[in-house]
matplotlib code that plots the C-alpha trace (Angstrom):
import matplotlib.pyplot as plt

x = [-20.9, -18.1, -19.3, -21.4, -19.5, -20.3, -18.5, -16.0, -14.8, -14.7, -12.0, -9.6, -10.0, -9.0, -6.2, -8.4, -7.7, -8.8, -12.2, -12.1, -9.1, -11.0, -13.6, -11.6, -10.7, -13.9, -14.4, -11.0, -12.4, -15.9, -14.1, -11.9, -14.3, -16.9, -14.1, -12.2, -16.0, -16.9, -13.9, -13.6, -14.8, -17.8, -17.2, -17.8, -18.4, -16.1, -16.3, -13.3, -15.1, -17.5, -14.7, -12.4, -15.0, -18.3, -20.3, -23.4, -25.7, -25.1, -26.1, -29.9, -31.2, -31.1, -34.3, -35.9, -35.2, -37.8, -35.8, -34.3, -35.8, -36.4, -39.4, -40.1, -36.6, -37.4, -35.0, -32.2, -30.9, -28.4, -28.9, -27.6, -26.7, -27.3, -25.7, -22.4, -22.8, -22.1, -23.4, -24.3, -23.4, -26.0, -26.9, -25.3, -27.5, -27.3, -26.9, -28.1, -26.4, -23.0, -23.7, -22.1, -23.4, -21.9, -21.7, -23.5, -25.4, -26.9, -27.9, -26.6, -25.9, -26.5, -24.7, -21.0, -21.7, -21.0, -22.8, -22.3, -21.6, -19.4, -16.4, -17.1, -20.0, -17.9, -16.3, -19.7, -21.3, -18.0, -18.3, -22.1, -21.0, -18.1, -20.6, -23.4, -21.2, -19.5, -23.7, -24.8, -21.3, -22.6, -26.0, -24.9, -22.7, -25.0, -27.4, -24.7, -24.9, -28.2, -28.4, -30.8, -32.9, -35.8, -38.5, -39.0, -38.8, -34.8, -34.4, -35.2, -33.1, -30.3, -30.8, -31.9, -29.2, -27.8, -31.6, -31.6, -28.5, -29.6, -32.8, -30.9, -28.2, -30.6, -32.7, -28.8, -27.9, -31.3, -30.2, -26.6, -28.0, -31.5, -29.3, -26.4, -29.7, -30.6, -27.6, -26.0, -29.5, -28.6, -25.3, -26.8, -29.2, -26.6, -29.0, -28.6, -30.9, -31.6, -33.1, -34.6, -36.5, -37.2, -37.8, -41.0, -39.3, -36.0, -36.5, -34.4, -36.1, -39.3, -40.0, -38.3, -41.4, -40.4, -38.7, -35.9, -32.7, -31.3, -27.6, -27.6, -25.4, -25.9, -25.6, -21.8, -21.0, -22.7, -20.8, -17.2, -18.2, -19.1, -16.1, -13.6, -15.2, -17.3, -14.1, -13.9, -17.6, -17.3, -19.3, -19.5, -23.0, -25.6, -28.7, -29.9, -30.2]
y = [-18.1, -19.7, -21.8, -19.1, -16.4, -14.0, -10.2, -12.4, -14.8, -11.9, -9.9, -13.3, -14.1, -10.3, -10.4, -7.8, -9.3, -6.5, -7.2, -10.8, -10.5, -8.3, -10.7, -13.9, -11.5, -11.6, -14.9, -16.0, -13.3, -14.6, -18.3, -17.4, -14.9, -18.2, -20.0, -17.4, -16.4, -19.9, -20.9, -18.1, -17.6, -15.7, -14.7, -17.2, -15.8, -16.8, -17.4, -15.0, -12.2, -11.4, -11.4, -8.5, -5.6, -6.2, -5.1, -7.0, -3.7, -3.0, -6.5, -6.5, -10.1, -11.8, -13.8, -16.3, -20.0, -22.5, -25.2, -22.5, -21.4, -17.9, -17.0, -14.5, -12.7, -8.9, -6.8, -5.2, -8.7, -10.9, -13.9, -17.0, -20.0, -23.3, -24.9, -23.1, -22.0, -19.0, -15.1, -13.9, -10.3, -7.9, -8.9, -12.4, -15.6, -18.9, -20.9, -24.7, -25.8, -24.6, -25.7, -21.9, -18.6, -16.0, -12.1, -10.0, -13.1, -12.4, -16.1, -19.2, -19.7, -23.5, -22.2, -21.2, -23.9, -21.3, -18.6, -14.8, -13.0, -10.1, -11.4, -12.5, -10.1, -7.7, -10.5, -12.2, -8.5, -8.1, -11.5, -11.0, -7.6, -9.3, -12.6, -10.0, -8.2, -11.7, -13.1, -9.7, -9.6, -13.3, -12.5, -9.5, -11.7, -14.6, -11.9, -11.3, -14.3, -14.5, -13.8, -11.9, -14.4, -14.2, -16.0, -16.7, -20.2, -20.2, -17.6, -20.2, -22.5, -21.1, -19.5, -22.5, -23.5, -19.4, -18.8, -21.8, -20.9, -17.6, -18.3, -20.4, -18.0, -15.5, -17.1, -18.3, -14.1, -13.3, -15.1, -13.2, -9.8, -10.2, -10.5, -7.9, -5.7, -6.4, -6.6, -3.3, -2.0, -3.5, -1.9, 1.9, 1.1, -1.1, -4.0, -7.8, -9.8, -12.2, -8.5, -7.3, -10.7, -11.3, -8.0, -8.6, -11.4, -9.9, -8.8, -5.5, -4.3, -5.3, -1.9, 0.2, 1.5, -0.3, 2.6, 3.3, 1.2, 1.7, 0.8, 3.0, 6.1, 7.4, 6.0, 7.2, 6.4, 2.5, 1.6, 3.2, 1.0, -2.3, -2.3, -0.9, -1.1, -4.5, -7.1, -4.1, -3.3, -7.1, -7.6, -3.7, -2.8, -0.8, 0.4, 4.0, 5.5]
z = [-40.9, -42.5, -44.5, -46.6, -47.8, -44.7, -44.0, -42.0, -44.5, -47.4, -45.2, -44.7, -48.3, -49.2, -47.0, -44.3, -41.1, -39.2, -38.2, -38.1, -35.4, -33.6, -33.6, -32.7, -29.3, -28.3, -29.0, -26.6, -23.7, -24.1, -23.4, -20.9, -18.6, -19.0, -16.8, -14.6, -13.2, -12.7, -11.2, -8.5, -4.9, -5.7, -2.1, 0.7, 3.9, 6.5, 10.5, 10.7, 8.3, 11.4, 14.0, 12.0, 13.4, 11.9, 15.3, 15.8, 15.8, 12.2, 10.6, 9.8, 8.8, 5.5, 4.0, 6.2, 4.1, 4.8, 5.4, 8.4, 11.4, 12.5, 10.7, 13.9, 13.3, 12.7, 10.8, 12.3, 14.3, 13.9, 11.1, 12.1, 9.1, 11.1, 8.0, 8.1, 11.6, 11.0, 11.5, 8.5, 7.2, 5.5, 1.9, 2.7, 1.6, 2.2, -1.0, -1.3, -4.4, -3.0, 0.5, 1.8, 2.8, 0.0, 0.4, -1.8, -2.9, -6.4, -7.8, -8.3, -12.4, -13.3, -16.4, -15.2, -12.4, -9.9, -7.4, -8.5, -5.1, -4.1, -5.5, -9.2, -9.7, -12.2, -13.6, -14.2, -15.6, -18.1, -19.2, -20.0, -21.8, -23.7, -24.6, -25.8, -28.2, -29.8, -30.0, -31.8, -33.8, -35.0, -35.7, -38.2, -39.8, -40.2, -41.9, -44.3, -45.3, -47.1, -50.2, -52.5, -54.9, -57.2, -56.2, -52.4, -53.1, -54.7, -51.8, -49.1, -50.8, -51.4, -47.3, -45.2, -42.9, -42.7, -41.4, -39.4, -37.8, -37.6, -35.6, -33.4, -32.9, -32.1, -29.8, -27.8, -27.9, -26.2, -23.0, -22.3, -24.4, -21.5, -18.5, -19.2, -19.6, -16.5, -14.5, -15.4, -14.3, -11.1, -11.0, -11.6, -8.6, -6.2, -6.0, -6.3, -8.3, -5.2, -3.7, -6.8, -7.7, -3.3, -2.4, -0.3, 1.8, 2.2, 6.1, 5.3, 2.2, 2.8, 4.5, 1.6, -1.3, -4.6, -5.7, -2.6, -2.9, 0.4, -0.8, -3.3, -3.5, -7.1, -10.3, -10.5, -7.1, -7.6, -10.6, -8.8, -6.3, -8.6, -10.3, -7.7, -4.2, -3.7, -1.8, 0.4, 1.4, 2.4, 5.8, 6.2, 4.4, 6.5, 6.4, 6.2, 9.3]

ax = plt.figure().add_subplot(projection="3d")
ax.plot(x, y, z, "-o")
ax.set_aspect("equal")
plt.show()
């Protein structure tokens, strides 16, 4: 991208700083979301967090982990962690890599080295959002770096490392571009992808048709909730009556 003469590189060398500032911002947020997100509780859950008024009868059970016994454990009871020795809340999972139950579990990413709970989910959806524009941004400005030739021989040669970066570049923006997809889909439906991907084992949502999300209060109401609500719907989900 800089090293052909790409949209980029025109504007600095016409004095046009515009767009490549613009850019460089996203580049910077990109950066420092990757590390605020991984770096955060994602939302530990807490001996104390049951003891502040979560009343037993409105906890249902989480999924039943192999290495954890209970298989018998019907929906609507108490889930005990016998790692952290704690009661789990609704929605709450166990995670190995971490070694600690987190709330809202959604996965644990190998890539910010971090789980993504109830407490770095919006930071982890606005860094995808921010990473998917920067990887699309790059793309169009790696395809304005090839250049028109006569014959397609001169034109791979004149375009082999732009379309070998290119290829590479987008086959990197598929990954972030994939899961902001999916995740904001999550947020209009107020699911997790632990409960989208585990639906069938989840002891609370294996009674829901595919179609029912039983947090779900609208697609407006969800996403107020994502970005505003989710520290203080901590320990306090519930079923539908």
């Amino acid at each position: 991208m800089f090293i052909y003469p790409s949209n980029l590189l025109i504007d600095i060398y016409t004095g046009d700083l515009g767009y490549p500032v613009v850019y460089f911002m996203f580049v910077v947020a990109s950066m420092v979301l990757f590390f605020w997100v991984g770096a955060v509780d994602p939302g530990y859950v807490k001996p104390m967090d049951m003891e502040s008024g979560v009343m037993l009868d409105d906890i249902a059970v989480n999924e039943i982990d192999d290495d954890m016994e209970g298989d018998n454990v019907e929906a609507g009871e108490l889930r005990h962690c016998s790692v952290c020795k704690i009661d789990q809340p609704l929605r709450s999972k166990h995670c190995k890599k971490c070694g600690r139950c987190v709330g809202r579990f959604d996965h644990h990413c190998f890539f910010i080295g971090n789980c993504v709970g109830e407490r770095n989910h919006t930071l982890f959806w606005w860094f995808l959002c921010v990473e998917s524009v920067t990887c699309l941004w790059s793309v169009k400005q790696l395809v304005s770096c090839l250049r028109v030739r006569d014959s397609i021989t001169d034109w791979f040669y004149w375009n082999s490392f732009a379309l070998v970066g290119l290829i590479f570049l987008v086959g990197m923006a598929l990954v972030p571009v994939g899961l902001f997809v999916m995740h904001t889909y999550l947020v209009f439906t107020n699911q997790t992808t632990w409960e989208l991907l585990n639906r069938k084992q989840i002891s609370y949502l294996k009674n829901f048709e595919a179609w029912v999300f039983p947090f779900s209060g609208g697609c407006c109401p969800n996403i107020k909730a994502f970005c505003c609500g989710l520290r203080a719907m901590s320990g306090k989900w519930k079923l539908p009556e």
